[in-house]
C-alpha positions in Angstrom: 58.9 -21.0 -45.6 55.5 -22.4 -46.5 55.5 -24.9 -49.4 52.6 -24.3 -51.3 50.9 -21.4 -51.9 48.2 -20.3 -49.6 45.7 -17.5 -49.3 44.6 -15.1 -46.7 41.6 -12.4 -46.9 43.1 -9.2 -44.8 40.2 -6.8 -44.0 41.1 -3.7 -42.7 39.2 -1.3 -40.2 41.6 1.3 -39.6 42.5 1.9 -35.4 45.9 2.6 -34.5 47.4 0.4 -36.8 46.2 2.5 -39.7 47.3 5.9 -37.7 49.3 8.6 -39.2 49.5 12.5 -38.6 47.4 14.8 -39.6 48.9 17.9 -40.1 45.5 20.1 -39.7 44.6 18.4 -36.6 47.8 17.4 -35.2 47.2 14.1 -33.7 47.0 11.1 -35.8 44.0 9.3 -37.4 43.0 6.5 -39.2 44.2 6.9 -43.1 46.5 4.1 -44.0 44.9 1.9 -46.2 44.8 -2.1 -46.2 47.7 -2.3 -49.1 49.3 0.7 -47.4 49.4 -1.5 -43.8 51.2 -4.6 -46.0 53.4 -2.5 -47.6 55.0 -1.6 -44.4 55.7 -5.5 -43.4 58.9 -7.1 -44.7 59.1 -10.6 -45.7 55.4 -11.5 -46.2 56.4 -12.2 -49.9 58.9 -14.9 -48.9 56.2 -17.2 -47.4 54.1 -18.3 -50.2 51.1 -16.7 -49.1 48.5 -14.9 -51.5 46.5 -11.9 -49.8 43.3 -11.1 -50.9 43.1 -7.2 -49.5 39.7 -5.3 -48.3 40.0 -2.0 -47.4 36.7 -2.1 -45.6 36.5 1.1 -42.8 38.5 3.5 -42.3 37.3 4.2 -38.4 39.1 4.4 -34.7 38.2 1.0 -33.0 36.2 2.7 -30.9 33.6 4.0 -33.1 32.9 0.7 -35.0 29.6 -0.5 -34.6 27.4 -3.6 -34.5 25.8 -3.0 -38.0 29.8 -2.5 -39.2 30.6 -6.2 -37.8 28.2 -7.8 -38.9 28.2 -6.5 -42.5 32.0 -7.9 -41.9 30.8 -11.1 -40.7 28.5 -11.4 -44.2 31.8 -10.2 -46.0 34.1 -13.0 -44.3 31.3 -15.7 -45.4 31.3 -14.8 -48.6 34.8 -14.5 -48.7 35.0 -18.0 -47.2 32.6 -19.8 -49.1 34.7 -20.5 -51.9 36.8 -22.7 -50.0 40.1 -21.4 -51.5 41.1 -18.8 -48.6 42.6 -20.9 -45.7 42.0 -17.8 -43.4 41.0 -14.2 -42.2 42.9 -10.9 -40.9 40.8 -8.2 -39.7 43.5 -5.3 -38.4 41.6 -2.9 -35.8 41.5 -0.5 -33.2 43.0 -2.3 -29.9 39.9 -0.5 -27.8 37.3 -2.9 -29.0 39.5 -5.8 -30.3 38.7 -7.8 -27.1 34.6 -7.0 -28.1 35.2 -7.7 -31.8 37.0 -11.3 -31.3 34.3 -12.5 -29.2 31.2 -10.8 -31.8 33.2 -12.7 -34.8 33.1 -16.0 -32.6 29.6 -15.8 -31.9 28.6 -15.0 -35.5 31.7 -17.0 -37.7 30.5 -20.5 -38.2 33.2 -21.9 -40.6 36.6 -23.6 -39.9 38.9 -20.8 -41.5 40.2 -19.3 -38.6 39.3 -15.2 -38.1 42.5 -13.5 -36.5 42.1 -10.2 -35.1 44.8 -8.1 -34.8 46.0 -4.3 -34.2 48.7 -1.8 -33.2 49.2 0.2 -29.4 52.0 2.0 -31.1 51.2 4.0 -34.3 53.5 4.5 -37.3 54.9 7.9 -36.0 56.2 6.3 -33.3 59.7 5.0 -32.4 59.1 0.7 -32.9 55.6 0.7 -34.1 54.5 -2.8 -33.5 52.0 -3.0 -36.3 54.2 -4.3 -38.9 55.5 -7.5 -37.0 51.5 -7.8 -35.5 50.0 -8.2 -39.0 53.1 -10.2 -40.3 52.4 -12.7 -37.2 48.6 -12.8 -37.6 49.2 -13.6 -41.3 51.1 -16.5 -40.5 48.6 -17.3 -38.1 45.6 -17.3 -40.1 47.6 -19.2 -42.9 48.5 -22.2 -40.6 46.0 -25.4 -40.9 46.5 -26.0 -36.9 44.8 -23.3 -36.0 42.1 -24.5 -39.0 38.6 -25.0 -36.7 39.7 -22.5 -34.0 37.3 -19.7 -34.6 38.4 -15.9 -33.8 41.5 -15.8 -32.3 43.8 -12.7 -30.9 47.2 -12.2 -32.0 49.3 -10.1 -30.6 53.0 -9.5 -29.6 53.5 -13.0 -31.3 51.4 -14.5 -29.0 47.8 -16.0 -29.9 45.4 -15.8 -27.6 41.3 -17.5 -27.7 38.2 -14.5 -28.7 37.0 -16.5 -25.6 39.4 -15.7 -22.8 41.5 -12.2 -24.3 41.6 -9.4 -22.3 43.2 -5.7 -23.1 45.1 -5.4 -19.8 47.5 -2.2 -20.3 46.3 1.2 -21.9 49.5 1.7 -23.3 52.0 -1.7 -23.2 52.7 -3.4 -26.5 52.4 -6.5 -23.8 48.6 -5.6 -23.6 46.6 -8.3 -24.3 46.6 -11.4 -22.4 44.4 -14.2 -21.2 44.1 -14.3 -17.4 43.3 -17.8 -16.2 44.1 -19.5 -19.2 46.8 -18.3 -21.1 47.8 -17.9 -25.1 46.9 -21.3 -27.2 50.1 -20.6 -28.7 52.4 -18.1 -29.8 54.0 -17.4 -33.4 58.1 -18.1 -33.8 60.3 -18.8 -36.2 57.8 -17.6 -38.8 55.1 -20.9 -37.7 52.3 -21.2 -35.2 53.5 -23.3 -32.0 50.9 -24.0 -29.7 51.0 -24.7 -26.4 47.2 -25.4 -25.5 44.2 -26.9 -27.2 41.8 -25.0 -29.9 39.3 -23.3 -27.9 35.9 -24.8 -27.5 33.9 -23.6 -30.5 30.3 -23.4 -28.8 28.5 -23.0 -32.5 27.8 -19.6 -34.4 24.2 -17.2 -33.9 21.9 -16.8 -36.2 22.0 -12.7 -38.0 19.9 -10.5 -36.2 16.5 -10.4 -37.2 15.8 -7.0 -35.2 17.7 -4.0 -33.1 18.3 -4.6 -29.6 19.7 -1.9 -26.8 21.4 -3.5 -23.9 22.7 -1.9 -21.3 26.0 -2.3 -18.9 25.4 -1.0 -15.1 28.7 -1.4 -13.3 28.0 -1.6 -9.5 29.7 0.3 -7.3 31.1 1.5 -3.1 27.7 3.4 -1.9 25.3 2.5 -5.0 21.7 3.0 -3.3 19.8 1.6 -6.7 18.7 4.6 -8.1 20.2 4.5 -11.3 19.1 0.7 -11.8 15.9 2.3 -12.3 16.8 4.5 -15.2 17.1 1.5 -17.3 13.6 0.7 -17.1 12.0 1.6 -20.5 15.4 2.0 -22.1 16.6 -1.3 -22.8 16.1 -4.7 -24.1 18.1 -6.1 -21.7 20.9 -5.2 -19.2 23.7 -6.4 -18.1 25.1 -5.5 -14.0 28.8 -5.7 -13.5 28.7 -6.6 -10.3 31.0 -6.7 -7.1 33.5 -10.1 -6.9 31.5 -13.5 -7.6 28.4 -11.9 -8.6 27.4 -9.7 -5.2 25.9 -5.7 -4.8 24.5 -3.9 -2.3 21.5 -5.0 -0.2 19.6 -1.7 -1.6 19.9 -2.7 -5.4 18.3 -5.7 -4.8 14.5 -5.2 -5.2 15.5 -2.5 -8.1 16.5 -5.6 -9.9 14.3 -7.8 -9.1 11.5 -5.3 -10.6 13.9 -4.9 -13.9 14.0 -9.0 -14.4 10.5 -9.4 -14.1 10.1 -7.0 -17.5 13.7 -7.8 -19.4 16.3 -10.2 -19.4 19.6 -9.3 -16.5 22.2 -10.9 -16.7 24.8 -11.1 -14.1 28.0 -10.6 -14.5 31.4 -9.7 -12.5 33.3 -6.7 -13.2 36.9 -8.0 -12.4 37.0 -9.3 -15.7 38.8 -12.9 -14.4 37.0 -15.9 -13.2 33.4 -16.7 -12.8 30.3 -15.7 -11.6 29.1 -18.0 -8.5 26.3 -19.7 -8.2 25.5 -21.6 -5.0 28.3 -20.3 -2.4 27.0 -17.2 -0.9 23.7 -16.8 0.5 23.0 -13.2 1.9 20.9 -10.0 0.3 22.6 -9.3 -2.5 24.4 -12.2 -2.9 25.1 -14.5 -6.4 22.3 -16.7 -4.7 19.6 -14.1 -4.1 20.3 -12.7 -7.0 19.8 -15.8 -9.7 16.8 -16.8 -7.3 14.8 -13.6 -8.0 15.3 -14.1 -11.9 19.1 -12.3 -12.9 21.1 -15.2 -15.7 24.2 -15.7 -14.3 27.0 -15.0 -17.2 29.2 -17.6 -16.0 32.8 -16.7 -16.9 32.1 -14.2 -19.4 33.4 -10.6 -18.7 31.0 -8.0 -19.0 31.5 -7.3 -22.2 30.9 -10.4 -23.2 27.5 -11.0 -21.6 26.4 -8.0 -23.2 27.4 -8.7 -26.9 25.7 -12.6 -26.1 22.8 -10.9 -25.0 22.4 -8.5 -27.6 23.2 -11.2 -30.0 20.4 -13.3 -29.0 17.9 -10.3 -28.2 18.4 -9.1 -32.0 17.6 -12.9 -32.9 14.4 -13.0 -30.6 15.8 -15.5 -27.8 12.8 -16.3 -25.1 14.5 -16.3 -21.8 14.5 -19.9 -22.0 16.9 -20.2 -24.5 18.4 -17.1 -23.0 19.4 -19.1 -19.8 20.1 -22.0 -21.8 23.0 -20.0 -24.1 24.7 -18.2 -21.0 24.7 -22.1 -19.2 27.2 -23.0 -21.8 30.0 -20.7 -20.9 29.8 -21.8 -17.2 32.5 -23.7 -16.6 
């Protein structure tokens, strides 16, 4: 039990956690409201903590969208600019939780820490896991040692970095995880135990000052570059998912050499663990050839991630200087 009282902003965007029948449509939806969610959690009032509740969208996680986060992010700096609020909850749809941890990184440039958390089992269901989720990222976000960690993840009482999460399992309450690094910590005995350092904060964006469109080609057995071309005139950018370390077919290659020459590619891996090479392999096609003929390498961002960077600094105006220069910081 926390000494004295602290305070927590909990903004909620509905997803699974929020889920409850509908008896017209059958299935469930997003209708529980932000009080509704706390009201379900036991023991929050033994722990000293005042919550500040916004009951800001009502959506499945996989229809929020970037003009939604980034009204959130101007929300959460207002929110924080008082000083008094030692920390954020944002309960979402798991489907985009991994995306929205990493867009609240890149935008949150204050010390509070942002947690993001969520629900794979809805209320209807035998053991819904929401309750003890928010209850553990409430703790979370009201603990000073993670004070300076930027958006984290917490999940099944374990907290994980915006920076390395991953949803692994459609279905598992296990299903987020960090491959190749691990949770920072994990919540028990009602406190924040950690069991790495604070992620590396790598400093927030600027807001958008224009829309940007950019796409995700994920390469594939047998691709003979004809879709690479449908990009062309309908993007700002793209992103290629490719094969392993950064490899695709020999016949993509001149399809994307043509694309870089007019808009910003950046290369990426579509396993989702480990990085993008950038001086091992040296055939057509290859991580090499690739970055020679003008694709970014994304480093060890997923896919995902190089495209909400990209986007980011597209909607900001980035030259492909400072384009280069931003993706060079996550290679590790």
């Amino acid at each position: 039990m926390m000494g004295a009282t602290r305070t927590v902003a909990v903004y909620s965007l509905g997803g699974t956690i929020a889920m409850t029948t509908d008896p017209v449509i059958g299935g469930v939806v997003p209708a529980l409201s932000a009080h509704d969610l706390l009201a379900a959690v036991p023991g929050l009032d033994n722990h000293g903590i005042d919550l500040r509740v916004h009951d800001f969208r009502r959506v499945p996680g996989a229809s929020l969208t970037f003009e939604d986060l980034m009204e959130l992010v101007a929300a959460i700096d207002k929110t924080l600019e008082g000083g008094d609020v030692e920390g954020v909850v944002i309960t979402q749809g798991t489907d985009t939780i991994e995306e929205t941890a990493f867009f609240l990184d890149l935008h949150h440039g204050r010390d509070q820490p942002v947690i993001v958390t969520g629900a794979m089992r809805n209320s209807t269901m035998a053991s819904p896991d929401g309750p003890a989720n928010l209850y553990a990222a409430v703790v979370a976000a009201a603990d000073p040692q993670l004070r300076g960690a930027g958006a984290l993840v917490v999940l099944n009482d374990e907290i994980h970095a915006a920076r390395h999460v991953r949803k692994t399992h459609t279905t598992s309450p296990a299903a987020f995880a960090s491959p190749g690094a691990g949770p920072i910590g994990r919540i028990a005995e009602d406190r924040v135990r950690l069991a790495a350092p604070l992620p590396r904060r790598y400093g927030s964006l600027v807001p958008p000052s224009r829309d940007a469109r950019v796409g995700l080609y994920t390469v594939s057995l047998g691709d003979d570059g004809t879709l690479v071309g449908a990009w062309k005139g309908r993007c700002d950018g793209l992103v290629v998912a490719a094969f392993g370390v950064g490899h695709v077919p020999q016949r993509l290659v001149e399809s994307l050499e043509r694309l870089a020459a007019i808009i910003p590619v950046v290369l990426a891996s579509r396993i989702g663990n480990g990085p993008v090479l950038t001086r091992t392999y040296g055939f057509p096609g290859s991580e090499m050839d690739l970055i020679n003929r003008g694709l970014v390498s994304a480093g060890d961002l997923s896919a995902y991630q190089a495209r909400l960077l990209l986007q980011a600094l597209l909607a900001q105006d980035s030259d492909r200087e400072t384009i280069a220069e931003k993706f060079a910081a996550f290679v590790h």
